[in-house]
Structures are given as structure tokens and as C-alpha cells.
N, C-alpha and C positions, 0 to 999 in steps of 0.2 A: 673343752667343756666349759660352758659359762661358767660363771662362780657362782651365781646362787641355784644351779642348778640341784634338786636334791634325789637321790636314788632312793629308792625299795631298800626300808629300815627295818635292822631284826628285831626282835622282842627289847632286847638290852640296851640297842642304842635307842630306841622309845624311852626306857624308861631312863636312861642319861637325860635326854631332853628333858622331861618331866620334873626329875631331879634339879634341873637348870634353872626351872620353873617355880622349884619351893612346892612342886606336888608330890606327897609321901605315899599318899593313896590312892589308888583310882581302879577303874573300871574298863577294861577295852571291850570293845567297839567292833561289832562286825564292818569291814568294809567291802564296797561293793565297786567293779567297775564300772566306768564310762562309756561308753560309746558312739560314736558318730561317724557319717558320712564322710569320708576325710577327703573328698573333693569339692562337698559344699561347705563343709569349715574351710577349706584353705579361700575357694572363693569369696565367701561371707569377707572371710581376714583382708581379702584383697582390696574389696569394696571399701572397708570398713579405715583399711588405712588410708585410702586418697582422702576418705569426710576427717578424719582424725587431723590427717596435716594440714587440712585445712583450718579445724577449729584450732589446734596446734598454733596459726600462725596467729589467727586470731586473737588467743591467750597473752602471747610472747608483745603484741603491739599493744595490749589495753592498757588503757591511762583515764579511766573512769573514777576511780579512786587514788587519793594521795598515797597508796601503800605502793605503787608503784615506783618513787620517788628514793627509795630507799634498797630496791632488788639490784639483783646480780642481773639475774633472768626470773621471768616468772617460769614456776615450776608446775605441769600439766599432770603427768601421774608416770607411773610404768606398771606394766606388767601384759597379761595377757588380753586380745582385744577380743576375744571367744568368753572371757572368764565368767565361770558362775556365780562366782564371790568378788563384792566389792567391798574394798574399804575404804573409808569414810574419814578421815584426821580434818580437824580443823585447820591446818596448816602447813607449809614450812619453815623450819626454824633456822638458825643461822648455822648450822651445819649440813643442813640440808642446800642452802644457797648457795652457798662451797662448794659442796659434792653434785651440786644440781641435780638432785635427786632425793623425791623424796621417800620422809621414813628413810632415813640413811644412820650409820655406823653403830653403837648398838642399840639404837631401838633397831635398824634391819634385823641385827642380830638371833635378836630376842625375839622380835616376831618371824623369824624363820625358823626357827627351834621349835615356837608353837604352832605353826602351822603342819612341821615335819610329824611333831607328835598327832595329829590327827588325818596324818597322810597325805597331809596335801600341800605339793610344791608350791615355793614361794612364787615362781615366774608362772604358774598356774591361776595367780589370780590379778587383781589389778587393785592397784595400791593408788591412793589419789587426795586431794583434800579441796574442803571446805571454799578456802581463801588459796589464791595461790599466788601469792606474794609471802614472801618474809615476815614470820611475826612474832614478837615475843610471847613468853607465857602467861603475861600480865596482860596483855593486850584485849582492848575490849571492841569488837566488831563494830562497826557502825549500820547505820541502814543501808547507807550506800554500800562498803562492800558487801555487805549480806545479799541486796537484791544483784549488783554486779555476777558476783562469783557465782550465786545459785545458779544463773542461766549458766554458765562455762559446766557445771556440776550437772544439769537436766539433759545438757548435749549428750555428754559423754555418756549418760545412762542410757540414753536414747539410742546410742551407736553400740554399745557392750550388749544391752540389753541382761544385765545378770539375774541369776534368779532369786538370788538376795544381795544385802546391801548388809554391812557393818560398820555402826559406825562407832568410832575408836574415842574417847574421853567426853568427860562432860562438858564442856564448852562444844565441840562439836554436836552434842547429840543435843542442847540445847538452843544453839540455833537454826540445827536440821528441821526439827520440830517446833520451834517457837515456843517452850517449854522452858520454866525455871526452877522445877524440882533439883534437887539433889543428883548424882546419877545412878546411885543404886533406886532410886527410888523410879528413875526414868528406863531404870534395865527390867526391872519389875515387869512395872507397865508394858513394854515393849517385848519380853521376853516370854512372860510367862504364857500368852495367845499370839506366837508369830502370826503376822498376817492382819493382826486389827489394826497393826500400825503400818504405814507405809509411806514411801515417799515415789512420788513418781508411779505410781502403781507397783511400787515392787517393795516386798516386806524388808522387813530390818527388823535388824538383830542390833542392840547397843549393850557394850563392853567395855573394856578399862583401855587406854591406846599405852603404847610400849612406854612413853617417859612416865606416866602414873604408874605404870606397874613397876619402874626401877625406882622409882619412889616410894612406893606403897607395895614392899616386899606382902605384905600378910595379904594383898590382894587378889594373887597372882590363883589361889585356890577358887576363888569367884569368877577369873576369869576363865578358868581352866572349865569347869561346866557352863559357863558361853559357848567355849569350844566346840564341846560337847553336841551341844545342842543344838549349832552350827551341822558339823557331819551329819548328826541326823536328818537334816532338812536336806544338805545336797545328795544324801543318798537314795532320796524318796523317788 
């Protein structure tokens, strides 16, 4: 069985996640199945992976920007190429370079816990970033990689096709949108009328990403009604 594979959770281990989370209180959630054609998903996936290794290879030789100078490998995304959820990180960091993978050790963690809490497997969605090169947390985007990277970011949306987008801390959700608000103030915006905002033609949702919430314990309740609010929309 993969390792982040995640099973059909009872009421208790929900709410162990929860707990995990710093959420004392909350509210469940009817959920609702999926379903699809599972010989035009697998086709779709088949298609979808020859454009992928392509852009893939793409990613792995750009040298358009200095950030390249510095990588192991550049790092593309993983998860599901069906997925209805995308997320959004500004980056990979030096542990993600390592592990070549990003969102890796416990921010995976952590965001597989909160994802389990609202039913939905980690390898169910597609996990991705911004910049994909190595970067620290201080680190400030330039235009070049910003216009670089977005194209690698508009492929990949193009090829997933999700029916939302997430995008995970405020440096990321500030240069998604060219926006320099705060980020509660840009989840607001974003959050409160899914759908006014969009990138690519496809709404987003902006949330706290896993290293601010292992920073920012008392946030993890704000992000928890992102969550929220998130399910709602994929069960529509």
C-alpha cells in the first residue's frame, strides 16, 4: 500500500486529526461520493501523463532564472493528474530538495491529517508550487522568476484541469494574484465569494500553507474553516 495512501476514517480518528490540528470544536459535514467513467479517467490520465513528462522534462532543464544555480533538481509537483484540488505553495524548500518532493516531511504530515479530516486523500489531489526551485523563506521572487514559473504553473493547470485551486501562504497567494495585502485579508477577499477570484479561469481558495501553521499554532482554527469550505465546493 503506498504510504500516504489514506482509508475510510471513523468518527474518532477524525476527530484525533482535528485534535492534531488545535481544533476543539467543530462541525461535520455530510459527504458525498464521486463518481466517474473509470475508462475515460484512466484514458484522460494516460494522455495527460505523456503532456506531463513532457512538461516534466521541460521544468527539470530550465535555466531562465538564477534560482536554478542553486537546486538539487527542480521540483514539478505530485499527486493526482485527475485531481479536483489543487494546491498552490510558493515553493520548495531545502528539505523538499532532498526529499525531491514537494511539501515534504512534516508539513506532508500535517497536511495529510487535514486533508484526512475532511475526507479527502492526500494522493487524491495535486500538490505543486509557485517557483520550482529551492527557496528560502526570506526569499523575495523576482519578475523573472515570477513570469518563468507562472508559465510551468498555467501548463500544469491546463493539463489537471482542477475545479479549484488552493493556494497555501501569503507569499504565494501574493504573487498568484499580484496583490500585497496581508493574507488574512487576501483569504477574505478570496474566500468569502469563491469564484470572483480566479486564476486561470479556475476559482481559488487561499489558506495558511503547513510551515505557517507549525508556526502559527492559533491559526490552524482559520484554517480549519478554509477546509471547510473547500468540501463544500468539491461536493457541489
Amino acid at each position: 500500500m503506498p504510504e500516504n495512501t489514506v482509508l475510510p476514517i471513523d468518527e474518532n480518528t477524525r476527530r484525533y486529526y482535528l485534535d492534531v490540528m488545535g481544533i476543539q470544536c467543530w462541525e461535520s459535514i455530510g459527504s458525498t461520493e464521486k463518481s466517474a467513467d473509470g475508462a475515460e479517467v484512466a484514458e484522460a490520465i494516460e494522455d495527460d501523463t505523456d503532456s506531463f513528462t513532457a512538461l516534466d522534462d521541460t521544468i527539470q532543464q530550465c535555466g531562465q532564472c538564477s534560482l536554478h544555480e542553486s537546486r538539487k533538481q527542480a521540483i514539478t509537483g505530485r499527486g493526482s493528474l485527475s485531481a479536483e484540488l489543487m494546491f498552490i505553495l510558493i515553493g520548495p524548500d531545502e528539505a523538499d530538495d532532498k526529499a525531491a518532493m514537494i511539501c515534504s516531511g512534516d508539513a506532508d504530515k500535517l497536511l495529510t491529517k487535514m486533508l484526512a479530516a475532511i475526507n479527502v486523500p492526500v494522493n487524491d489531489v495535486y500538490i505543486t508550487s509557485l517557483l520550482k526551485c529551492t527557496v528560502s523563506a526570506t526569499h523575495t521572487v523576482s519578475t523573472t522568476e515570477l513570469h518563468h514559473c507562472k508559465h510551468h504553473l498555467k501548463q500544469q493547470i491546463r493539463l489537471i484541469k482542477p475545479k479549484l485551486l488552493v493556494i497555501l501562504g501569503e507569499t504565494a497567494a501574493r504573487c498568484m494574484l499580484q496583490e500585497s495585502l496581508p493574507l488574512d485579508d487576501l483569504r477574505s477577499a478570496a474566500n468569502v465569494d469563491v469564484g470572483q477570484k480566479q486564476f486561470e479561469a479556475v476559482p481559488l481558495v487561499i489558506s495558511y500553507s503547513p510551515q505557517e501553521l507549525m508556526q502559527q499554532p492559533d491559526s490552524k482554527r482559520k484554517a480549519w474553516s478554509d477546509l471547510q469550505q473547500i468540501q463544500k465546493i468539491i461536493q457541489v
